[in-house]
N, C-alpha and C positions, 0 to 999 in steps of 0.2 A: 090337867087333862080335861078334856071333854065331857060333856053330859053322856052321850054315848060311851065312850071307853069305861068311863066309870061304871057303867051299868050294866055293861059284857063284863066288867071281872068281875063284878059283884055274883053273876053268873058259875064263875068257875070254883070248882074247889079248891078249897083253901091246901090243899095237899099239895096241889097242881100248879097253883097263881104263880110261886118265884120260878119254877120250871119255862114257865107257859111265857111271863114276864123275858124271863131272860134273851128267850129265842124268838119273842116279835123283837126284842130291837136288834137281833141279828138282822131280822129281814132285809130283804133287796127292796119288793114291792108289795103291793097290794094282794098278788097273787100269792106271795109266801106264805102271808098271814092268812089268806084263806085258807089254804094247804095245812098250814100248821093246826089248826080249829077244826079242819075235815078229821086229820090223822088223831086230834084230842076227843073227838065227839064233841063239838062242838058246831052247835049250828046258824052260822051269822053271814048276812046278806054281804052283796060288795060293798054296796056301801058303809057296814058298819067295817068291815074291811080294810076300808080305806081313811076311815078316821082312826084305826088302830095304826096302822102305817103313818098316820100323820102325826100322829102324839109322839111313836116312839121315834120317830126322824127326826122331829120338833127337841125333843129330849136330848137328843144324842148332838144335836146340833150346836146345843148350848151348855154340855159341858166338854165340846170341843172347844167352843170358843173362851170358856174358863179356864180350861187347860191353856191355853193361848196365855190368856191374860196372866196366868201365875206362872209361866213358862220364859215370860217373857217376848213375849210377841203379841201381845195385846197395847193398845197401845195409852196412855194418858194424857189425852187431848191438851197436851201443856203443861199440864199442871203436877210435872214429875219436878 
């Protein structure tokens, strides 16, 4: 994760983080995660925003594609 993301959860309490974690990488956009942060008392600009939307997209993007690869649909450049 980013210098940013790390340093907004470093922000939240630790009561909150796995709550708070779980439902940014619901997110759809940018605007979810601001909403989500309005509705927690939380107060972070668009753009940190949108580096929160990107980490946890980024995240979810790559253990889709692990689930891929152990699923069987990832592929081994040959060397199967």
């Amino acid at each position: 994760m980013n210098k940013t993301v790390v340093e907004l959860m470093k922000k939240i309490p630790k009561d909150k983080l796995k709550e708070l974690t779980a439902a940014a990488s619901k997110a759809a956009n940018k605007d979810d995660i601001l909403a989500l942060a309005k509705n927690s008392g939380i107060d972070i600009s668009s753009e940190e925003a949108e580096a929160v939307f990107a980490a946890f997209s980024e995240e979810a993007s790559v253990k889709g594609e692990d689930l891929d690869a152990v699923s069987g649909g990832g592929s081994c450049d040959g060397e199967c």
